[in-house]
N, C-alpha and C positions, 0 to 999 in steps of 0.2 A: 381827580387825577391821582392814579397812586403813586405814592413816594417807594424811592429803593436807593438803599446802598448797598455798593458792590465792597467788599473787602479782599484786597490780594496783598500776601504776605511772601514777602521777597526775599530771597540771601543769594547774592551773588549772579545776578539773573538779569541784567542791566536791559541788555538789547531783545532779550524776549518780551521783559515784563512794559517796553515803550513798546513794542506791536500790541500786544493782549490792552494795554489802553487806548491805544490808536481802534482796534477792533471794538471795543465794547463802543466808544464815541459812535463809529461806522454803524454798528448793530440797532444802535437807540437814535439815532438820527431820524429826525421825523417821529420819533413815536410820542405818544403822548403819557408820559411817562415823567416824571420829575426826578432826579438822580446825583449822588454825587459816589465820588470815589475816592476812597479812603486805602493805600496805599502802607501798610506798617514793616520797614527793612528793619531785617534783623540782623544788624551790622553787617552791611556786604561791605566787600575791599575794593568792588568794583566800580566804585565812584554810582552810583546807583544815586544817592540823595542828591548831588549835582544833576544829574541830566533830569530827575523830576522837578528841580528848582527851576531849571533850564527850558525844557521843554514841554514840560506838562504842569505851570502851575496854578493849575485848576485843581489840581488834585492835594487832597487834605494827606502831609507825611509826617508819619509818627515813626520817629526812630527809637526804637527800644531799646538800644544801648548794647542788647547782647542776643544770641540767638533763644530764643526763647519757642521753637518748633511753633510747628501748625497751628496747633492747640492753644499755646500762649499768646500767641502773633493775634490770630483773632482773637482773644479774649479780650489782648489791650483794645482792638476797635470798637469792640461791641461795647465795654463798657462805657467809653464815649457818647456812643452812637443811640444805644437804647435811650437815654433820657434828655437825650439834643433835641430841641428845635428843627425841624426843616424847614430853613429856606435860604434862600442865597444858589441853590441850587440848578444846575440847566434842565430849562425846559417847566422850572417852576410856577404857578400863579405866584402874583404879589402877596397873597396871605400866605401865613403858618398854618402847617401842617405837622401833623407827628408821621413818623419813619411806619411805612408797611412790611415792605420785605426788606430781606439782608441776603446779599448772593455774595456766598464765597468763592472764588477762582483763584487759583491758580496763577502765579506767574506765565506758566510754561503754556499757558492756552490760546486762543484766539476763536474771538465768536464768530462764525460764519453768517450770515445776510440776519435775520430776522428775530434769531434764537433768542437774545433776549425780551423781547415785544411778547412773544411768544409763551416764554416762561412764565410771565409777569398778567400775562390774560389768562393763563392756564387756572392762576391763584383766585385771579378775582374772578371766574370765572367759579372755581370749585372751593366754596369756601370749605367742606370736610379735607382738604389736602391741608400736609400741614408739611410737605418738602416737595418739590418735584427739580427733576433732573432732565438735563436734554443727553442725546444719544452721543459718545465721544468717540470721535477716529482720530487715526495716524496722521500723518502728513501725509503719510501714500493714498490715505482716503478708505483704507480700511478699519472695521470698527474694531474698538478696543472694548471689551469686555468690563464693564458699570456696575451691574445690574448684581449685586448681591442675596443671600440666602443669609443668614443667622447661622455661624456655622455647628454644626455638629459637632461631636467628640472625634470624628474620624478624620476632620479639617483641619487639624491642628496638625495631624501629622503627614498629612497626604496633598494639601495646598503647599505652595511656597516654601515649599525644603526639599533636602536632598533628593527624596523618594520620589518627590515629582518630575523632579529632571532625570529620573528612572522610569519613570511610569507617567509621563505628560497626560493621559488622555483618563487617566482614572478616576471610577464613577464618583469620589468624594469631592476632587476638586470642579468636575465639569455642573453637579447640583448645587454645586458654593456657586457659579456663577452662571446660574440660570440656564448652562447649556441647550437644556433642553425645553426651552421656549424662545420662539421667535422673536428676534431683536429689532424687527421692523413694527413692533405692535405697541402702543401705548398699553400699560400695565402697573397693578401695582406691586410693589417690590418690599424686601424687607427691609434692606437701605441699599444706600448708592454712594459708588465710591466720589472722596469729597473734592474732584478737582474740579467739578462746578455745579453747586450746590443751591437753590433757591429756596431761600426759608421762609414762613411766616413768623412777624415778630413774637406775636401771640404764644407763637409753641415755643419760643424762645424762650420768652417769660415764664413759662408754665415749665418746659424743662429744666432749666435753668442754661451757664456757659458748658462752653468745652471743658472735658476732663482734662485738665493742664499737666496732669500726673501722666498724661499719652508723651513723649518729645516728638513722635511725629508714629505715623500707620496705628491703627484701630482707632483713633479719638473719634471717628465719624463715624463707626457702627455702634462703638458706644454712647453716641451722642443719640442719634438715630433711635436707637433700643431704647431708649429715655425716653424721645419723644413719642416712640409709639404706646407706650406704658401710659401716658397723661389720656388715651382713649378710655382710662378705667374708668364707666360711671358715667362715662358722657353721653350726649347722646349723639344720632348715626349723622345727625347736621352740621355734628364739632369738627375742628379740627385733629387729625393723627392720622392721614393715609398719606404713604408715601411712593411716588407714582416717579415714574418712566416713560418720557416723552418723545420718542426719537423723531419728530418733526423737526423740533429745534436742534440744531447739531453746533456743535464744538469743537474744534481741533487740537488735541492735548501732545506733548512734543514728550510729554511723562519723563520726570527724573531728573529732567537739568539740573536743579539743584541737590537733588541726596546722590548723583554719582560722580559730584567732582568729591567725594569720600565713601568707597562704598564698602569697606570696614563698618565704617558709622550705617550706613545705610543697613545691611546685614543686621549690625549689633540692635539699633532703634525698632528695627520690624520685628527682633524675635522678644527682642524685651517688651514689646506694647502687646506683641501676641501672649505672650505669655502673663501681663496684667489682665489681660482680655479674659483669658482661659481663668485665672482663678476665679474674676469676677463671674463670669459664667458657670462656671464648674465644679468651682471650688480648692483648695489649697493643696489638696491631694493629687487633683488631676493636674496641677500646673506644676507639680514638681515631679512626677513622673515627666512631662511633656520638656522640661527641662534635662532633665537627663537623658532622654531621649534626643533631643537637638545637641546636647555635650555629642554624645556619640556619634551620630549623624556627620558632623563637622570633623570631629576626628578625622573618620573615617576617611573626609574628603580631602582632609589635610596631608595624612596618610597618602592616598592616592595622587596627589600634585608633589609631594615629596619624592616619590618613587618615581616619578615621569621625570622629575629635576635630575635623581640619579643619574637612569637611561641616558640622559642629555638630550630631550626631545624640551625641543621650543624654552631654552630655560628662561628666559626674561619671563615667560610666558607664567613658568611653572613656579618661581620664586617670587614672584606678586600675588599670584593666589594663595602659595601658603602665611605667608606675610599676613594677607589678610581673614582666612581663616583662622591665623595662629590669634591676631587681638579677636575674633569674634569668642572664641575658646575663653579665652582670657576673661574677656567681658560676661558671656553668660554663667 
């Protein structure tokens, strides 16, 4: 029977993150599968630690005391968790066992019928994977784009910044995310964004944790780009391929928690992008791509200033520049 722990890292996410456990219980019922859930808040105000003591205590809560993002959140579990014991767990045999997989989720998600059963055969199934991912949609039911590339030197300026909300459909950000291959196909990928994640332990080991220097966006392409590196030398029956399952589906509500701040939100993605970029790039390319996002923002600060002028929508226009003014500040 294999063993899995699920890890989700919460800050202020109360009534999502008791569905996404209500959901994983539903998903794994019946399967033969041994599991527990490890839960680590990063101080929410939202009474969050009560309603797991409350209603869900089956579930192992590590309060970390302070927000320590994505990257830290799982670290603290994983370090628990890689040299635990498994048992006491549902669905468990009466002997010990050690930990197979480790699935990171998401508060903001919720597993649909089977997806995890699925994930977790996918593994034992193909021992050269050493991540796989299921397919994530909307609430509406449409799919939300996963499926990543390794970005280029063009993705730094043309994904997720101003120029794209100029140019939505341009060929750098549509090859960042697979555009142009079908999202109904199992495949392998370069990595996958990390709001639900199925690991193998093994590549764990062998990568090592999350880059904790991420506060939250890139630590799971950098992680990922790690793990695919440990193929160096192996052979093709090892673990390092990292695949795209859209069988198993997921519903991702995306962002609950980084846009009750999205100053911070804004500030976290260019500053992990731009760790991202050096480590890829190099020191040169990430300070040009920094002065380039200085401007950028400007520019847009500029433009929500002059609207504020006009008197067009000003609540509208005086929260933007607000928040572009600390993103300025910050990078």
């Amino acid at each position: 029977m294999p063993n899995l722990a699920i890890i989700i890292v919460s800050w202020n996410t109360r009534e999502l993150l008791h569905r996404a456990i209500e959901s994983v219980h539903a998903s794994l019922a019946g399967a033969d599968v041994a599991y527990r859930i490890v839960v680590v808040d990063n101080a929410s105000a939202d009474g969050t630690p009560a309603m797991l003591r409350a209603e869900h205590p089956e579930v192992e809560l590590i309060e970390s005391g302070g927000n320590l993002g994505f990257a830290g959140g799982n670290n603290l579990a994983l370090r628990r968790i890689l040299n635990a014991e498994f048992k006491g767990m549902r669905h468990a045999d009466d002997h010990t066992s050690t930990l197979d997989y480790v699935f990171l989720l998401n508060p903001d998600t919720e597993a649909l019928g089977d997806a995890l059963p699925q994930l977790v055969s996918y593994l034992e199934a193909h021992p050269d994977v050493a991540v796989v991912g299921p397919r994530l949609v909307y609430p509406d039911g449409s799919v939300q784009p996963s499926r990543r590339r390794f970005p280029s030197r063009g993705v730094y300026f043309w994904e997720s910044t101003p120029l794209e909300q100029r140019w939505p459909g341009n060929p750098w950000a549509r090859r960042y995310r697979y555009a142009d291959a079908p999202d109904d196909r199992e495949q392998d990928v370069d990595w996958l964004v990390g709001a639900a994640l199925l690991v193998r332990r093994t590549a764990i080991e062998r990568a090592g944790l999350l880059d904790a220097g991420f506060q939250m966006y890139s630590e799971e392409l950098e992680w990922q780009r790690r793990i695919r590196r440990q193929a160096a030398g192996r052979s093709a029956a090892d673990c390092c391929r990292i695949v795209y399952l859209p069988t198993a589906t997921i519903m991702h509500h995306e962002g609950k928690s980084s846009e009750q701040a999205p100053a911070r939100r804004y500030l976290n993605f260019q500053r992990s992008r731009l760790r991202e970029a050096e480590q890829s790039y190099g020191a040169r390319f990430a300070g040009r791509l920094r002065w380039f996002l200085r401007a950028a923002y400007a520019a847009e600060l500029a433009t929500e200033a002059a609207k504020w002028l006009l008197g067009h929508k000003r609540r509208l226009r005086a929260a933007r520049v607000g928040v572009y003014w600390r993103v300025l500040r910050g990078l």
